[in-house]
NUVEXVEX-167697 format. One record per residue (C-alpha): residue number from 1; y, z, x. Coordinates in Angstrom, 3 decimals, always signed. Each point is the difference from the previous one (the first is absolute). Example, Ala and Ser with C-alpha at 12.3 -4.5 7.8 and 13.67 -1.06 7.14 Angstrom:
BEGIN
PT     n         py         pz         px
PT     1     -4.500     +7.800    +12.300
PT     2     +3.440     -0.660     +1.370
This chain:
BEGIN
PT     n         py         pz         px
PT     1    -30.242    +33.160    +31.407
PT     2     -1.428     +0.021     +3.428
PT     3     -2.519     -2.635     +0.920
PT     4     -2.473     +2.498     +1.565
PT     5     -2.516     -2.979     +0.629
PT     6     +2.491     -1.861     +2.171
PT     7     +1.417     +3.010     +2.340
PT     8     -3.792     +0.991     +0.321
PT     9     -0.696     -3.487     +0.976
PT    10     +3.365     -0.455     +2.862
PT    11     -1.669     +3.683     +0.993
PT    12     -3.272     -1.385     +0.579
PT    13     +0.697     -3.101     +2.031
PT    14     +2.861     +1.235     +2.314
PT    15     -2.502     +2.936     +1.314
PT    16     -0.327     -0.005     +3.671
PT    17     -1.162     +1.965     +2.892
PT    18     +1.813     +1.027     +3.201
PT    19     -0.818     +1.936     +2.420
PT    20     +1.930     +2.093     +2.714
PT    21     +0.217     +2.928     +2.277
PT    22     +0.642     +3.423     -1.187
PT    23     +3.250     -0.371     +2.327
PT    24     +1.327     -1.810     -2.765
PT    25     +0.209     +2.877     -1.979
PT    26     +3.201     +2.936     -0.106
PT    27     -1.016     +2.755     +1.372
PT    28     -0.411     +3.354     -2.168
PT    29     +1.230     +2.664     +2.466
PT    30     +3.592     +0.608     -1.100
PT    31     +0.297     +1.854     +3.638
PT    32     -0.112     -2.954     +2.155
PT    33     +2.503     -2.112     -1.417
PT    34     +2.957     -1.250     +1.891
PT    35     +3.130     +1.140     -2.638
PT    36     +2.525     -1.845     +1.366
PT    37     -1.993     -3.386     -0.747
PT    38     +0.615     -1.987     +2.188
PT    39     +0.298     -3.876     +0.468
PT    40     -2.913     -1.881     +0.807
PT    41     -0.654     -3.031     +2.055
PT    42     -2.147     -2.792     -0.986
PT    43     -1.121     -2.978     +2.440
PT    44     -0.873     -3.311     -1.869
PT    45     -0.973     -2.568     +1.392
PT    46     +2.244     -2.842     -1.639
PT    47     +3.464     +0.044     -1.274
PT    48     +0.385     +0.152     -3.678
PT    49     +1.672     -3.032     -1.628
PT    50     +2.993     +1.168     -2.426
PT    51     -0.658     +2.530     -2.001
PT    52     -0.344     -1.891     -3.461
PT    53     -3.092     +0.477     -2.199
PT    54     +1.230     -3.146     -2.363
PT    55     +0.652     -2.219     +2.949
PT    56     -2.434     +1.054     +2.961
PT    57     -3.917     +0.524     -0.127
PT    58     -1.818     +1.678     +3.056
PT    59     -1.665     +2.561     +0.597
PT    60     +2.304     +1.639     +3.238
PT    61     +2.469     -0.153     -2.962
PT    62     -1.934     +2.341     -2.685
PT    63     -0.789     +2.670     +3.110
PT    64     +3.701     +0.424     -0.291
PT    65     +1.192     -1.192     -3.088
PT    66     -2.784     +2.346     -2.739
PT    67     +2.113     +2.898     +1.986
PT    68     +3.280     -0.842     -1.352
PT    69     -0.927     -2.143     -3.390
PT    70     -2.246     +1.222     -2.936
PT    71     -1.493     -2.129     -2.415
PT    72     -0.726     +0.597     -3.726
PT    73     -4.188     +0.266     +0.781
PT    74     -1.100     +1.294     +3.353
PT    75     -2.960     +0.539     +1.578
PT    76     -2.182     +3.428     +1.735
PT    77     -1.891     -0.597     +2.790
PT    78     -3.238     -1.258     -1.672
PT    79     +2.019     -2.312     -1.241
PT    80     +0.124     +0.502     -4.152
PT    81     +2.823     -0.062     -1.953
PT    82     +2.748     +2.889     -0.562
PT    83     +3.343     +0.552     -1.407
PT    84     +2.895     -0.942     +1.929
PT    85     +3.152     -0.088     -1.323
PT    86     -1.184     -0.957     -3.417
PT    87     -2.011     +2.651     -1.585
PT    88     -2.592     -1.783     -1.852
PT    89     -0.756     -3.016     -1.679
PT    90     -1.578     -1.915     -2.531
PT    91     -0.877     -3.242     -1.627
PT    92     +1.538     -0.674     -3.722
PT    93     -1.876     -2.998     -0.227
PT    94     -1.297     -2.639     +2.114
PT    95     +2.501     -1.006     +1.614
PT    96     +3.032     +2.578     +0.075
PT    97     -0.621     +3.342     +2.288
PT    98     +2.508     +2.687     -0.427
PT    99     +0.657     +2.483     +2.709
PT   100     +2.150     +3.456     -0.630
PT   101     +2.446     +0.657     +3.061
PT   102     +0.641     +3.149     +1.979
PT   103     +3.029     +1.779     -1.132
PT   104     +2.603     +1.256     +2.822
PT   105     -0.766     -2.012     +2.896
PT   106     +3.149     -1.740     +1.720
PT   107     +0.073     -2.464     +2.899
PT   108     +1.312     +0.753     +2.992
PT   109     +3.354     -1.727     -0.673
PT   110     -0.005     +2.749     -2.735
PT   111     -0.580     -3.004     -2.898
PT   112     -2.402     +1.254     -3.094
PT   113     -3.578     -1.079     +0.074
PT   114     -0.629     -0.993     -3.143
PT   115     -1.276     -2.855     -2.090
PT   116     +2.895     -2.427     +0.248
PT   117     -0.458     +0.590     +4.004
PT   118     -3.822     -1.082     -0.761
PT   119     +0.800     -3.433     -1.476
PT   120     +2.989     -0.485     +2.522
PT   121     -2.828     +0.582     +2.916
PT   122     -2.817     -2.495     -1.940
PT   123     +2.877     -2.282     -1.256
PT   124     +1.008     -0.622     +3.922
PT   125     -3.522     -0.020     +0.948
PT   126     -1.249     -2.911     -2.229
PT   127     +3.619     -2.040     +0.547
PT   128     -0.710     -3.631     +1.667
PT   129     +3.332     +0.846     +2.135
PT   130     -1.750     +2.955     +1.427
PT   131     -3.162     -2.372     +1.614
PT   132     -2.434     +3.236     +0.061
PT   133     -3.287     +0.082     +1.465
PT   134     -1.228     +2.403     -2.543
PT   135     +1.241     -1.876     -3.465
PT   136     -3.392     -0.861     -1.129
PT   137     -1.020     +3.561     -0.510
PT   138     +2.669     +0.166     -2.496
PT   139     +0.648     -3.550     -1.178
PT   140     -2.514     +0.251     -3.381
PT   141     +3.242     +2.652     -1.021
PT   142     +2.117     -2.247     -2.612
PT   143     +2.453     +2.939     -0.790
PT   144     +0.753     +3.388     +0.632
PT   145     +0.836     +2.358     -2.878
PT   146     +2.428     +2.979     +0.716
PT   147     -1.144     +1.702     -3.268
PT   148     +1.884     +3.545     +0.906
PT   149     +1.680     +1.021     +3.386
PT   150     -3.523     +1.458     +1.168
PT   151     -2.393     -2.431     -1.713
PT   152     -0.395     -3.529     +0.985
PT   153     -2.614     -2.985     -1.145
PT   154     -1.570     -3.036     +1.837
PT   155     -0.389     -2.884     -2.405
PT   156     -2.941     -1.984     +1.830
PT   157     -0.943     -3.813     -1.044
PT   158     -3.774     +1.037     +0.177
PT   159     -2.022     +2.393     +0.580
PT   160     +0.314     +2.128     +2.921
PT   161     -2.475     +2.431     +1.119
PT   162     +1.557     +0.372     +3.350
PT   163     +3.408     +0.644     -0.145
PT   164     +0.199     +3.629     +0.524
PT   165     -1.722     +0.148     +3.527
PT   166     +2.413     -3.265     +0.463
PT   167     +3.027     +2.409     -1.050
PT   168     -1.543     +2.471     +3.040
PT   169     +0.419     -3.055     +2.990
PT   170     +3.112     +0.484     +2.358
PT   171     +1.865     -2.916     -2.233
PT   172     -0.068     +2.583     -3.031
PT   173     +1.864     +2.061     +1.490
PT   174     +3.733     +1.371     -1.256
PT   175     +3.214     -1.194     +1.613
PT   176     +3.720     +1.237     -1.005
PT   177     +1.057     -2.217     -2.624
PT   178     +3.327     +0.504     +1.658
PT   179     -1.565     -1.603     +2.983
PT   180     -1.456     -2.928     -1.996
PT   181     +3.069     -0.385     -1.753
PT   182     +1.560     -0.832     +3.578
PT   183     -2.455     -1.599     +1.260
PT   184     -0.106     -2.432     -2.798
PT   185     +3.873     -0.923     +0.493
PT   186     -0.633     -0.310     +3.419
PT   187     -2.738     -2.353     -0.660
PT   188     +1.912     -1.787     -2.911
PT   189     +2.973     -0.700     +3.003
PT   190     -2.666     -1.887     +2.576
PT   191     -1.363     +2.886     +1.561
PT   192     -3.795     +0.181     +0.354
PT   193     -2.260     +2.384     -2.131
PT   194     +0.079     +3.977     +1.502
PT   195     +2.786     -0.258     +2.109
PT   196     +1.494     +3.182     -1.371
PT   197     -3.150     +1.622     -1.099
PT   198     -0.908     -0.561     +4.379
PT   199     +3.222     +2.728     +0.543
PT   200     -0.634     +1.460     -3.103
PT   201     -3.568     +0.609     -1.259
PT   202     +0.862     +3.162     -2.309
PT   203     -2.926     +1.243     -1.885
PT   204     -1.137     +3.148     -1.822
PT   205     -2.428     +1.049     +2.737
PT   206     -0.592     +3.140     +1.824
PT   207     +2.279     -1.519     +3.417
PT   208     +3.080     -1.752     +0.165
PT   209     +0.762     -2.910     +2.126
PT   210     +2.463     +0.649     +2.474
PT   211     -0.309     -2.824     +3.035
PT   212     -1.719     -2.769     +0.980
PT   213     +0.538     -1.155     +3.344
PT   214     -2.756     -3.628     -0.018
PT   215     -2.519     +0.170     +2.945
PT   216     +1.085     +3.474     +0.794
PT   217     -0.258     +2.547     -3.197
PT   218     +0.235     +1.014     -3.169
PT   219     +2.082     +3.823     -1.284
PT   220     -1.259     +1.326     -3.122
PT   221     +1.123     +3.417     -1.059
PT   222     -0.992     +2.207     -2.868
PT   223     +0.751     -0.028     -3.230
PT   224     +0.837     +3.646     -0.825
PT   225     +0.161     -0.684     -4.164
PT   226     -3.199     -1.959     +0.068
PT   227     -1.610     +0.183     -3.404
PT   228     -3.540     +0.680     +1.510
PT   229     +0.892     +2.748     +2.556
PT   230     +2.057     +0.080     +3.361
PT   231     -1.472     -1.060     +2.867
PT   232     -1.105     +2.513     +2.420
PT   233     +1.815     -1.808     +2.531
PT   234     +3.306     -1.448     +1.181
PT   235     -0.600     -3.343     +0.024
PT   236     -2.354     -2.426     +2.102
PT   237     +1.462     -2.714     +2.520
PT   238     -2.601     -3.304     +0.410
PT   239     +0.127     -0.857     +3.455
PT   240     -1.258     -4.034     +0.537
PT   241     -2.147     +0.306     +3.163
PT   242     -2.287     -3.213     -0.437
PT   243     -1.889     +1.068     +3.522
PT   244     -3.135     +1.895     -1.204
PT   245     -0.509     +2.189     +3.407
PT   246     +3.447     +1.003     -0.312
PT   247     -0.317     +1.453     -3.460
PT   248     -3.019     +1.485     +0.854
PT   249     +1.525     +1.458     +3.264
PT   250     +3.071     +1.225     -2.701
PT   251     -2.524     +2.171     -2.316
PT   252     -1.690     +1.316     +2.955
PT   253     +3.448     +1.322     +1.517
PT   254     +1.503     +1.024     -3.198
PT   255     +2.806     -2.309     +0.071
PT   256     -1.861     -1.491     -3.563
PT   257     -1.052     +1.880     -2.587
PT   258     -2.071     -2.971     -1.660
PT   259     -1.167     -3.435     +1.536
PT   260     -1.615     -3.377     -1.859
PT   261     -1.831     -2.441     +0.716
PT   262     -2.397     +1.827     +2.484
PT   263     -2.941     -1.998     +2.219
PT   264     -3.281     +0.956     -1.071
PT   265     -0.145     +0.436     +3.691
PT   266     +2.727     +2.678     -0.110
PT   267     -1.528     +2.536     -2.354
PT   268     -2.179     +1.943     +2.797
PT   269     +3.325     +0.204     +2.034
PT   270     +1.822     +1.179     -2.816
PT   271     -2.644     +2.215     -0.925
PT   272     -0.337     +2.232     +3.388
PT   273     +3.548     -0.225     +0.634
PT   274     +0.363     +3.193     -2.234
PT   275     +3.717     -0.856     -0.787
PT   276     -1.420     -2.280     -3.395
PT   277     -3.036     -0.850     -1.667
PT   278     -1.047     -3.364     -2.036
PT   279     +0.137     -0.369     -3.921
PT   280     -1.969     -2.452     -0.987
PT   281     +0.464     -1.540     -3.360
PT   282     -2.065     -2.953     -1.470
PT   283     +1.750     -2.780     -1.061
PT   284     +0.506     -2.717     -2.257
PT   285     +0.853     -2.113     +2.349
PT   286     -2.004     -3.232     +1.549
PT   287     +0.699     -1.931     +3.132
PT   288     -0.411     -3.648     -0.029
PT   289     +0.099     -3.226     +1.862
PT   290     +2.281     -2.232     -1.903
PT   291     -0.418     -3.950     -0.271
PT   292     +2.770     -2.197     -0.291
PT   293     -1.295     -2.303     -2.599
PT   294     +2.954     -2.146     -0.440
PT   295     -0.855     -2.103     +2.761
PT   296     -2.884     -1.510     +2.175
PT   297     -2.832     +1.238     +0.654
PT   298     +0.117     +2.718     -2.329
PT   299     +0.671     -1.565     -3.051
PT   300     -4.044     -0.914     +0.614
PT   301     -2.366     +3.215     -1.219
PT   302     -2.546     -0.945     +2.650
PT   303     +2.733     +0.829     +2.744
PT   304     +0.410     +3.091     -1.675
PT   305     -3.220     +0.997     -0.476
PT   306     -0.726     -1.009     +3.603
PT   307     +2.527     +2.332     +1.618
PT   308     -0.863     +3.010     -1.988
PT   309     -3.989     -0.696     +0.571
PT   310     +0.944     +0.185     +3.651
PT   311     +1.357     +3.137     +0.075
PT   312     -2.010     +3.184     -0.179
PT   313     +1.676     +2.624     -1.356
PT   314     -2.138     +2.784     +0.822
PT   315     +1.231     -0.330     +3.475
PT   316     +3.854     +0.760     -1.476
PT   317     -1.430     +2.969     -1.606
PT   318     -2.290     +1.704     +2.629
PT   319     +1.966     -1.452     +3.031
PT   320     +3.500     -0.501     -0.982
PT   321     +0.535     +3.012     -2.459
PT   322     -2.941     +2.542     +1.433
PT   323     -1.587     +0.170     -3.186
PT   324     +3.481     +0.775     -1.735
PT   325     -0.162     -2.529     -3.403
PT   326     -2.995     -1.662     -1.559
PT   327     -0.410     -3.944     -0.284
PT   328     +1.582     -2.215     -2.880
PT   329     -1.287     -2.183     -2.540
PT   330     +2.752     +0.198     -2.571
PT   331     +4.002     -0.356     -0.160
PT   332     -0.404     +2.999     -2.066
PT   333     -0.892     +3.188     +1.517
PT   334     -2.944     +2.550     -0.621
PT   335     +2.570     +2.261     -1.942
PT   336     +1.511     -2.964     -2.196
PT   337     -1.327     +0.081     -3.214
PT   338     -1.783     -3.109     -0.930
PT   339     -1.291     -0.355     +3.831
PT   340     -3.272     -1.827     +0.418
PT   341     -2.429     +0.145     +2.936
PT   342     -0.542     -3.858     -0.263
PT   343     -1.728     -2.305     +2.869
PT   344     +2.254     -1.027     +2.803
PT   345     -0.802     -2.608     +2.060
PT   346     -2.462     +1.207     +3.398
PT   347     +0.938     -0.276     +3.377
PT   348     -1.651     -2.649     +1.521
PT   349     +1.744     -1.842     +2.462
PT   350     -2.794     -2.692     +0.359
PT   351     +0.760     -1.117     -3.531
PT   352     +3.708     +0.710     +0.613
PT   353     -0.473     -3.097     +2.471
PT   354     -1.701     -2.357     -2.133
PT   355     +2.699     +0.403     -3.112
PT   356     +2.405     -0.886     +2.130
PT   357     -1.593     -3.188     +1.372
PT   358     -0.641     -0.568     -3.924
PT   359     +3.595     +0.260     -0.081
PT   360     +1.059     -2.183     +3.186
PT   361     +2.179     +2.958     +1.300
PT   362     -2.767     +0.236     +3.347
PT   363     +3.025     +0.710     +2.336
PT   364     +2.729     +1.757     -1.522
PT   365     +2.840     +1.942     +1.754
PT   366     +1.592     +2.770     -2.184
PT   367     +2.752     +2.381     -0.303
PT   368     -0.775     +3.749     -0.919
PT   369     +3.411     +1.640     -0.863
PT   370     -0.190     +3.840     +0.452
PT   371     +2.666     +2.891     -0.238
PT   372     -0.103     +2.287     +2.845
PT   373     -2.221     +2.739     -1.507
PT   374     -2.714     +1.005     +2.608
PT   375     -2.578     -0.045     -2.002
PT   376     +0.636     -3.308     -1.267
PT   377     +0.919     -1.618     +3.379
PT   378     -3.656     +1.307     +0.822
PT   379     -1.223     -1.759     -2.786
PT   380     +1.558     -2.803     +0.787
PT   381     -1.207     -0.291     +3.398
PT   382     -3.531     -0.041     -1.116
PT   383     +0.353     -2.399     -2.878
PT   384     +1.656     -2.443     +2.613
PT   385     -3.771     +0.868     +2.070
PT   386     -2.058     -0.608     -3.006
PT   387     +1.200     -3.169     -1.205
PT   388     -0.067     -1.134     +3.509
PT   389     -3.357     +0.574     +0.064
PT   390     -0.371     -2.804     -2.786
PT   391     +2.566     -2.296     +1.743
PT   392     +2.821     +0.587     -1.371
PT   393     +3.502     +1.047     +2.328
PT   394     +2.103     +2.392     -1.029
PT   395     +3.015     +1.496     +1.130
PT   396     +1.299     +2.594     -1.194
PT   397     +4.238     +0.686     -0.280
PT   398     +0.918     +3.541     -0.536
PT   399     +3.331     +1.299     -2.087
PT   400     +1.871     +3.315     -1.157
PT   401     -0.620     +0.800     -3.151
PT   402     +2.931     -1.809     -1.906
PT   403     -0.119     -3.136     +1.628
PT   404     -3.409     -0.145     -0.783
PT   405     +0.300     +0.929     -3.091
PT   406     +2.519     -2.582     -0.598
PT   407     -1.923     -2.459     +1.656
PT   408     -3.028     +0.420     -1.887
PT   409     +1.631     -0.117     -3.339
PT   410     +1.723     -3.412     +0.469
PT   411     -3.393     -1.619     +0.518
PT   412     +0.286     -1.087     +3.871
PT   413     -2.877     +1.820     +1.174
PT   414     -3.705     -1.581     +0.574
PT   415     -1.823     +3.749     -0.111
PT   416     +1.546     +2.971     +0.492
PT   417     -1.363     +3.607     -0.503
PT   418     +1.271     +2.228     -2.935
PT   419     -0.634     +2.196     -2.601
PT   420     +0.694     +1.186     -3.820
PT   421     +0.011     +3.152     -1.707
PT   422     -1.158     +0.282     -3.730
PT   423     +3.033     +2.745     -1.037
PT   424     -1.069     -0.243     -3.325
PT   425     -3.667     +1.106     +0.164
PT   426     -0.723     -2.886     -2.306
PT   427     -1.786     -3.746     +0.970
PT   428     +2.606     -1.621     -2.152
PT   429     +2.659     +0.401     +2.578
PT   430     -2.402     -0.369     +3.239
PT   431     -1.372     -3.552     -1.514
PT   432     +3.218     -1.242     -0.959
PT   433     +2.493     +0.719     +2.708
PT   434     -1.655     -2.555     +2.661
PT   435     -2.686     -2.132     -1.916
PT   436     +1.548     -0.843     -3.960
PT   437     +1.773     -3.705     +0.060
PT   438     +3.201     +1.532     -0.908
PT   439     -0.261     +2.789     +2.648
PT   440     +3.352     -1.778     +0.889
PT   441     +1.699     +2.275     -2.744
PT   442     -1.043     +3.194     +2.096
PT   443     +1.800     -1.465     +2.810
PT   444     -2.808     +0.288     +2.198
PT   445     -2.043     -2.148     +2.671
PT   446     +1.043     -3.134     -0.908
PT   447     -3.487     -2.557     +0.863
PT   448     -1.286     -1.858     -2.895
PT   449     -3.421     +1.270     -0.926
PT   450     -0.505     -0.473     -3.834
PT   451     -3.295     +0.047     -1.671
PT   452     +0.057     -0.258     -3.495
PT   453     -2.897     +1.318     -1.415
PT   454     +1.699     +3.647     +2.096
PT   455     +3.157     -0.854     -1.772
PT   456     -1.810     +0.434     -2.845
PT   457     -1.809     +3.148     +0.713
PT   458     +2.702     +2.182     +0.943
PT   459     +2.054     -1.232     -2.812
PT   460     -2.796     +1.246     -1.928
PT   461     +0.000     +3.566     +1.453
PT   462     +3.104     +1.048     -0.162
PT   463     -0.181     -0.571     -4.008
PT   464     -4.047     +1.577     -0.599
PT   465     +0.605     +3.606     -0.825
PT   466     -3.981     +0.742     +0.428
PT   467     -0.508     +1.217     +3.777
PT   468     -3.548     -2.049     -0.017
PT   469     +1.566     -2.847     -1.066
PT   470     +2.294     +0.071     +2.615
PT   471     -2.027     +0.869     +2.713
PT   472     -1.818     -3.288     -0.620
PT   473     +2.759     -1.759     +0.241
PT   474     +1.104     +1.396     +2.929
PT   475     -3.485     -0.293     +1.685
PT   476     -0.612     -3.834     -1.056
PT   477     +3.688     -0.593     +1.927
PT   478     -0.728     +2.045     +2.924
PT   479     -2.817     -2.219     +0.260
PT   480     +1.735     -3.247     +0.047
PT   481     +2.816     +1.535     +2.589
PT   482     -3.714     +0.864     +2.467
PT   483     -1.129     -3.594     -0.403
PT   484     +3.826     -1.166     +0.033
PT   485     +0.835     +1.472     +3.209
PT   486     +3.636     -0.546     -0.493
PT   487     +0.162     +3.037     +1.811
PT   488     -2.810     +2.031     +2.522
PT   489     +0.469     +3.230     -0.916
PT   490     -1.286     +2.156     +3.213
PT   491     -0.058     +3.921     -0.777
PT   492     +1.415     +2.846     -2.067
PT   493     +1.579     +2.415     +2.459
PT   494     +0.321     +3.563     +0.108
PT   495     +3.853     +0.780     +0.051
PT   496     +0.418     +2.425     +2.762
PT   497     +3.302     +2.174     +0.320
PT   498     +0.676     +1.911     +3.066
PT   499     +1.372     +3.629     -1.309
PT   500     +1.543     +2.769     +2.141
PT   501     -1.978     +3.124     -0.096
PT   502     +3.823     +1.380     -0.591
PT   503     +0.414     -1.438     -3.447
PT   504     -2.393     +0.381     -3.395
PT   505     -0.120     -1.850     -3.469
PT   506     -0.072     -3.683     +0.534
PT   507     -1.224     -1.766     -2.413
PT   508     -1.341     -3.307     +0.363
PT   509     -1.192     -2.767     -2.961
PT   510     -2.711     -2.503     +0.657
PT   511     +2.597     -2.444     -1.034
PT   512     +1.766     +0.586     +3.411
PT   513     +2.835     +2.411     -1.384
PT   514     +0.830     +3.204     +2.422
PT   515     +1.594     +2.849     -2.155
PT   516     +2.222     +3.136     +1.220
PT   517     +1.389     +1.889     -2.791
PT   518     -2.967     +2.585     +0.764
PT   519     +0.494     +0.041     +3.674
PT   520     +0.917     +3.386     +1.758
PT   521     +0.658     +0.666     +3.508
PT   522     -2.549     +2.869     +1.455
PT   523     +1.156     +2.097     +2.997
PT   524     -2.220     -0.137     +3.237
């Protein structure tokens, strides 16, 4: 019998807002649309990495990669629950959730969906071999059930209130088992983890991959037997242009249909252009100043505490982003449930000064590591102003994307500028990814922060089934992370998408994802 409580409850706490433009919506007058549907160009502003949901976890990768995987939960664009390609599910008891499967859905190597493909897909995921960044959503799973060819069970070791928004992030998502059969011999004879699943990344989705040429583009095409619809068009080709005036210049001259990444300072351009307008979605994402605190000086709080006192992050707001994002207090966002509006530290950059002489760091010289994103490089700049201001140098070195990326996660940087999206909707996965001791398991930033009495509170969390209970937990660690500072988280930006006045039905999720199943190409 259906636990009614418990789906009420994962209803409850994974409700969030977005907002955007009524561009984002099709368009109801059958008499200007395009028949032929045709392709549609898409500027981003970094390259994707391979597509490989078990293997790779950024966000460039789930603007392309929700368009050719499905998972068995996904998400609308408030963010709460729906069917994906399971139908429903349920709790049996405690600790084992059942989900039905859609009937008559087939990759598109032509391979069955069904639930032996399930387990294959979770089986990979959770496989030490496979070193996945995204494990730990899945790793309470102890075994997976095939109980008919369309029903399948999750055997947890506790409690799990979670684990069907976990089941809706990118690394739920449904590869060939064909594919991971390959891959894993490939693996198994010295080869590393998604090497065939980079050529291969076969999905049940509403596009197919066809081509990915790195630093240049990626070919998707439609998938005309796609168990949620057809397309309305072709196919879409991702062009990597990291420049930002040159995508902008692209949307304004038609040569893209759909841009990222766009400048606050771009949207009035855009705007009177009349080629595109702006769809503005809120997000649950948060931009923050990250501390290496595996080494001097900022393995000492008051150096921590120092440098984000010394910073005023109003001026990144109303300066920097025009007004486009609020200030941050929290690694969780407004729309995570469980976020708290707890006391962050001021700015104050006289008191900045005197922790630091506390401290004995009075003259320090600094690296701030930054990817080439204008907005961040502007940031950047007038961190390295501020904490000059309090006597302390920095210099700032500035990286594509990948390298910096890759540069970041091994540890070597001293700050660097980044940010995380909560794909989940739930402060469970925002709390643990970066903060928890054995954040190491997510494969993510690897610096050493560990505070046990937040160990303890998140471990708590993701067991309470009571949404107050779990809120105070969450707001008693959120707390610890503000006093912490292990990381200064800055704002909570607006995610702005450039869209061709040529083109309707994008769909955009606060957790960064851009959908275009719905998309239809309107004659001018």
């Amino acid at each position: 019998m259906k636990n009614l409580l418990t789906v009420s409850l994962l209803t409850g706490v994974l409700l969030l807002t977005a907002c955007s433009s009524d561009s984002s919506e099709p368009s109801n007058d059958s008499s200007t649309i395009n028949e032929v549907g045709r392709e549609i160009t898409y500027s981003l502003a970094t390259d994707i990495q391979k597509l490989d949901p078990h293997t790779e976890n950024v966000v460039v990768n789930w603007k392309v990669g929700f368009n050719v995987y499905d998972r068995l939960v996904t998400q609308n664009e408030s963010m709460e629950l729906e069917p994906g390609l399971a139908t429903e599910w349920e709790t049996i008891d405690p600790t084992t959730w059942e989900f039905k499967l859609r009937e008559d859905v087939t990759f598109h190597d032509g391979t069955e969906f069904n639930a032996e493909a399930v387990k294959a897909n979770l089986d990979r995921s959770l496989a030490e071999e496979t070193i996945s960044p995204t494990a730990y959503l899945y790793d309470r799973i102890e075994d997976i059930e095939v109980v008919d060819p369309y029903t399948v069970r999750f055997h947890l070791s506790e409690p799990f209130a979670s684990l069907p928004a976990h089941l809706a992030q990118y690394g739920g998502s449904m590869l060939s088992p064909a594919v991971i059969e390959e891959d894993n011999e490939a693996v198994a004879n010295g080869q590393d983890p998604g090497s065939v699943v980079a050529n291969k990344p076969i999905g049940t989705g509403p596009f197919k991959f066809e081509s990915w040429n790195p630093g240049s583009e990626i070919k998707l095409v439609r998938n005309e037997d796609y168990w949620g619809g057809t397309p309305n068009i072709e196919g879409v080709t991702y062009k990597i242009v990291p420049e930002e005036l040159t995508r902008v210049a692209d949307l304004e001259t038609q040569a893209s249909d759909i841009i990222d990444s766009v400048n606050p300072n771009s949207i009035e351009q855009i705007i009177n252009s009349d080629a595109a307008d702006i769809v503005e979605t809120d997000s649950t994402y948060v931009n923050f100043l990250g501390f290496n605190t595996n080494k001097e000086p900022f393995d000492d709080v008051r150096v921590r505490q120092a440098i984000s006192m010394a910073i005023d992050k109003d001026v990144i707001v109303d300066s920097i982003l025009n007004g486009v994002g609020t200030i941050a207090n929290s690694p969780l966002s407004p729309y995570d449930f469980g976020f708290a509006d707890v006391k962050a530290l001021p700015y104050d950059p006289e008191e900045a000064k005197e922790l630091l002489n506390e401290a004995g760091q009075s003259d320090l010289s600094l690296e701030l590591s930054v990817n080439d994103d204008r907005t961040r490089v502007d940031i950047a700049t007038y961190i390295q102003q501020a904490l000059q201001d309090i006597g302390v140098n920095v210099t700032i070195s500035q990286m594509e994307f990948a390298s910096f990326v890759e540069y970041t996660g091994q540890g070597e940087a001293d700050l660097f500028l980044l940010g995380r999206s909560s794909p989940t909707g739930d402060g469970y996965n925002a709390l643990f990814t970066i903060l928890h001791s054995n954040k190491q398991s997510s494969n993510q930033l690897r610096y050493t922060y560990a505070n046990p009495s937040f160990d303890e509170l998140v471990d708590q969390s993701i067991q309470a089934t009571d949404e107050d209970e779990r809120n105070d937990l969450f707001e008693e660690a959120q707390q610890i992370v503000a006093n912490d500072v292990p990381f200064d988280f800055l704002y909570y930006p607006v995610d702005l998408l450039g869209v061709s006045n040529q083109i309707s039905g994008v769909k955009t999720l606060p957790s960064g994802v851009v959908l275009l199943k719905d998309v239809e190409v309107v004659q001018q």
